[in-house]
C-alpha positions as CSV (number, residue, x, y, z in Angstrom):
1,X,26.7,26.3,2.6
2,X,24.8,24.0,0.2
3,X,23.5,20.7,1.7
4,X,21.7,19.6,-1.3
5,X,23.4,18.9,-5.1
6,X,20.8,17.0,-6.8
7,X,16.8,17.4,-6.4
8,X,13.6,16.8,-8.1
9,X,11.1,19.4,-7.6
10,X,7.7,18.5,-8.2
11,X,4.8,21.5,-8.7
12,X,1.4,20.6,-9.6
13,X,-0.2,21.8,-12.9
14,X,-3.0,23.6,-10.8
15,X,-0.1,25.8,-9.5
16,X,0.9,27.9,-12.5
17,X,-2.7,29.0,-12.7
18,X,-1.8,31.4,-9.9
19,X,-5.9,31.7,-8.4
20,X,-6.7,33.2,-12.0
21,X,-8.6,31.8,-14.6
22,X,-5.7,31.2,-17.4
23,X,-4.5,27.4,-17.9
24,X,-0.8,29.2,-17.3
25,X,-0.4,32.1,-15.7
26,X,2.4,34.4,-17.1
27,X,3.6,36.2,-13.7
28,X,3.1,32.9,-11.8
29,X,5.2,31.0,-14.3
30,X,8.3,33.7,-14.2
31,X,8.0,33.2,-10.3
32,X,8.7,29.6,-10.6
33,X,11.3,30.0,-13.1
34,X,13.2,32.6,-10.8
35,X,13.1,29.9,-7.8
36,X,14.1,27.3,-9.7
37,X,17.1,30.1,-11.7
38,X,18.0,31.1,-7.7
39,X,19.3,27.2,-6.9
40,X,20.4,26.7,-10.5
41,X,23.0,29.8,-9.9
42,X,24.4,28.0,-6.9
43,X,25.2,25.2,-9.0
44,X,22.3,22.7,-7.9
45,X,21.5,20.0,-10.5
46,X,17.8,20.6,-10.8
47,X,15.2,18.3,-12.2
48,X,11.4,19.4,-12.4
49,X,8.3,17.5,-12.9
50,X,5.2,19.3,-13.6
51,X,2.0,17.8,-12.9
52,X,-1.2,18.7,-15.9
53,X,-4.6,19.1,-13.9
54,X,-4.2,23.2,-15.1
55,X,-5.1,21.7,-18.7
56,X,-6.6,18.2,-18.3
57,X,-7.6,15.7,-15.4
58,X,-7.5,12.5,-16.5
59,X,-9.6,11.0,-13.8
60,X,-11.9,13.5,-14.1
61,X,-12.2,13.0,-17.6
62,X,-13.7,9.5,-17.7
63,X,-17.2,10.4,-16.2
64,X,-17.3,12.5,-19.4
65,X,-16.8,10.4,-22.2
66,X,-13.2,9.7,-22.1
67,X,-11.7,6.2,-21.4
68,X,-9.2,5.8,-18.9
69,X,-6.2,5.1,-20.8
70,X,-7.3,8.0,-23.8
71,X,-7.7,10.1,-20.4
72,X,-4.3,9.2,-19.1
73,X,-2.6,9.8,-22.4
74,X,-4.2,13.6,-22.7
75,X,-3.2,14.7,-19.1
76,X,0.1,13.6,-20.1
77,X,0.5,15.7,-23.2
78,X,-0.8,18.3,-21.0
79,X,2.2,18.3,-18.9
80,X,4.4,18.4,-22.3
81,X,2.6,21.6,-22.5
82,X,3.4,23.1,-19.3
83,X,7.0,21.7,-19.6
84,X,7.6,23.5,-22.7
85,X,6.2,27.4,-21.0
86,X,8.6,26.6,-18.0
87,X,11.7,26.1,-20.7
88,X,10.9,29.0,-22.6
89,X,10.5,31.0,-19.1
90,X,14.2,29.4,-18.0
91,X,15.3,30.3,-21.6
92,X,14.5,33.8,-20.8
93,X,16.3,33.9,-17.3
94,X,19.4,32.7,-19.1
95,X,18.9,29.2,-17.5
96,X,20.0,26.2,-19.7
97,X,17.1,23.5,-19.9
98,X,16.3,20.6,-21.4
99,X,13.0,19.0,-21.9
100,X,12.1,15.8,-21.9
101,X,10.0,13.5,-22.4
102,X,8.5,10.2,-21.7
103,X,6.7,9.7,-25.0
104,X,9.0,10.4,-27.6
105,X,7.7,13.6,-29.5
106,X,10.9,15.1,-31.3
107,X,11.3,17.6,-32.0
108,X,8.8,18.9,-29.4
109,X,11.5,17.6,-26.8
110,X,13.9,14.6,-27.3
111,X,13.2,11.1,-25.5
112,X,14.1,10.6,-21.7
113,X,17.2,8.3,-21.2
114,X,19.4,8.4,-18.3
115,X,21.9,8.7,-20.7
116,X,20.5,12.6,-21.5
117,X,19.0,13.5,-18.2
118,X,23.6,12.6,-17.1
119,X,24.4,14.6,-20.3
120,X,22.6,17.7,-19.3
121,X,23.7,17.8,-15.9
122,X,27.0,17.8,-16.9
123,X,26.4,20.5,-19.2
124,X,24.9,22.7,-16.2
125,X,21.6,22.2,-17.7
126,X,18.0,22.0,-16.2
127,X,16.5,18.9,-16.7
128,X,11.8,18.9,-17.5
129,X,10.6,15.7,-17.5
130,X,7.2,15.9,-19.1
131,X,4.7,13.4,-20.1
132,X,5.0,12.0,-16.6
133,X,6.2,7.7,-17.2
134,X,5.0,7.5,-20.1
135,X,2.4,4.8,-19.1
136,X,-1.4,5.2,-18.4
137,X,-2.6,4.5,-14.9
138,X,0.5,6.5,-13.2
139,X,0.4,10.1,-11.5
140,X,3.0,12.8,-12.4
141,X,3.6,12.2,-8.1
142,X,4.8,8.5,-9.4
143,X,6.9,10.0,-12.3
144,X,8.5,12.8,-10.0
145,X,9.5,9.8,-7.4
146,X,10.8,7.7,-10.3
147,X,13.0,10.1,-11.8
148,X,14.3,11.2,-8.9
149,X,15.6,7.9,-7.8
150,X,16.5,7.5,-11.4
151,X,18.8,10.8,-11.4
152,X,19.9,9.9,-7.8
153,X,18.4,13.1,-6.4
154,X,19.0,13.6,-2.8
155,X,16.2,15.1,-2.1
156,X,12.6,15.1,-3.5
157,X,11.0,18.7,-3.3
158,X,6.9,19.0,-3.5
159,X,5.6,22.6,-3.5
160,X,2.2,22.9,-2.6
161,X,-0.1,25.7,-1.4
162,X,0.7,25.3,2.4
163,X,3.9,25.4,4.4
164,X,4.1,21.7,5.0
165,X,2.5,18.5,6.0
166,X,-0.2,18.3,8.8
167,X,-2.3,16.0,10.8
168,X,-5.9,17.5,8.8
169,X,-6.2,20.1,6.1
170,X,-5.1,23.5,7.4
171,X,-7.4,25.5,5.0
172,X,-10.3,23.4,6.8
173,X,-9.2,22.7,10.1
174,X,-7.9,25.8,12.2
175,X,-6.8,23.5,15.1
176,X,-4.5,21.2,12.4
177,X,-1.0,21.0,13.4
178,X,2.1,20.8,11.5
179,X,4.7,18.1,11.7
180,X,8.1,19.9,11.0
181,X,9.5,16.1,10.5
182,X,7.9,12.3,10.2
183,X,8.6,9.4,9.0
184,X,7.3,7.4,5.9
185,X,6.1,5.0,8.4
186,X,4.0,7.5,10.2
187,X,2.7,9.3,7.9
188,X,1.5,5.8,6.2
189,X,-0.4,4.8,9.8
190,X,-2.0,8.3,10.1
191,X,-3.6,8.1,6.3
192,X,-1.7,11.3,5.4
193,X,-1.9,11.9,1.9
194,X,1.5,13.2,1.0
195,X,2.5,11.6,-2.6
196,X,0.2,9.2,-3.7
197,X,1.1,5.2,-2.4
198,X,2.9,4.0,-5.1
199,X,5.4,7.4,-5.1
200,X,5.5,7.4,-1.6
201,X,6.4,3.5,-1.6
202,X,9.1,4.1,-4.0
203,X,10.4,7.1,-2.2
204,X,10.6,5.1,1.2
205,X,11.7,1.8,-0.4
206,X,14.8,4.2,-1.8
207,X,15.4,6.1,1.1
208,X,14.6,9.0,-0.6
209,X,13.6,12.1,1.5
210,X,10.5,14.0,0.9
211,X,10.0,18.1,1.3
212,X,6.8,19.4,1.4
213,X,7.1,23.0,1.2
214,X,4.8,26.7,0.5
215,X,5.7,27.0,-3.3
216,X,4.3,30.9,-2.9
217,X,6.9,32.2,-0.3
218,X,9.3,33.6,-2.1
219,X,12.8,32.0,-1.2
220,X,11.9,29.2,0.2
221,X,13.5,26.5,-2.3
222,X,16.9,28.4,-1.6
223,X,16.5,28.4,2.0
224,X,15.9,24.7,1.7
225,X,18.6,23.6,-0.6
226,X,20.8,25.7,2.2
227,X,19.6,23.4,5.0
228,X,17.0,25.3,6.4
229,X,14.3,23.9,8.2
230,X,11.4,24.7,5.4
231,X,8.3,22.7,5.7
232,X,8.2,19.0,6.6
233,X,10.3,16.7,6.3
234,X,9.7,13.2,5.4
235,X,12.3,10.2,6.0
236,X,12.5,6.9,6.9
């Protein structure tokens, strides 16, 4: 039985790399898309935000020459970029998807409206929302917790390398354990950095629930749009 309609998933840029030295990684990418295909066949409105750090770190960026805002701007575009592989990958899966974006680029994708984002879900389509808000000075973590309030999603997905959410980082701490649930407030007065503070402020503010899950295990986003117990859960 299906305990969640509506999410957001949110995968970093970094992601589709797949540990190899390609900006996108072909196999990696038709992973993702079948994940994402396996809840769309069930039904589930899907939206997906996909970070850019594979193709451009704006942060990073200014120590080398690039302003803030110009450095903003690009890592944006890059996420346009990896929003258009994932549609063609869904395209190819059969998957109905829509792109788009924040900056209006037509007719690389058509302009974000919650207008469109309601269209598509009512055609059974899978919504991309690239160029993250739009707006320098804002992660693609902000822009995944503001659409997903925006869409009403009742749950907010994040797939990152480890299974979950724990009290130091597992691939440096043997002894760091795992919280299979914890609250916004918690995680807040332990300084764990789940989403950065202005998503994670949002998400709380909205009651919106946070999974943080193992992207790479294959079935896991099914097993949690079934109700499974899948990584950690974050709530109020």
């Amino acid at each position: 039985m299906i305990k969640y309609n509506k999410v957001l998933l949110k995968l970093s840029g970094e992601s589709l790399m797949g540990g190899g030295n390609q900006s996108i990684d072909p196999e990696t990418l038709m992973i993702y898309a079948g994940e994402i295909k396996s809840i769309a066949d069930m039904g589930v409105r899907v939206g997906l935000v996909i970070g850019g750090g594979n193709i451009f770190r704006g942060l990073k960026g200014v120590d080398k020459g690039f302003d803030r805002v110009r450095g903003d701007y690009m890592g944006m575009l890059a996420t346009v970029i990896n929003g258009l592989a994932m549609q063609s990958a869904l395209e190819s899966l059969e998957i109905k998807c829509r792109l788009l974006s924040a900056i209006h680029m037509e007719p690389v994708g058509q302009g974000y409206s919650r207008h469109l984002v309601k269209e598509a879900f009512e055609q059974g389509e899978v919504v991309i929302f690239s160029a993250g808000t739009g707006n320098p000075f804002f992660t693609t973590d902000t822009a995944a917790a503001l659409r997903a309030v925006e869409m009403e999603a009742e749950l907010l997905i994040k797939g990152t390398r480890v299974d979950g959410v724990y009290t130091a980082d597992p691939e440096k701490d043997p002894d760091a354990q795992k919280y299979d649930e914890i609250t916004f407030d918690e995680a807040y007065g332990k300084g764990l950095k789940i989403m950065d503070l202005t998503a994670f402020t949002l998400c709380s503010e909205n009651s919106l629930e946070i999974c943080v899950f193992d992207v790479n295990r294959p079935g896991n986003l099914k097993r949690i749009i079934l109700g499974e117990r899948v990584g950690t859960l974050v709530k109020n």
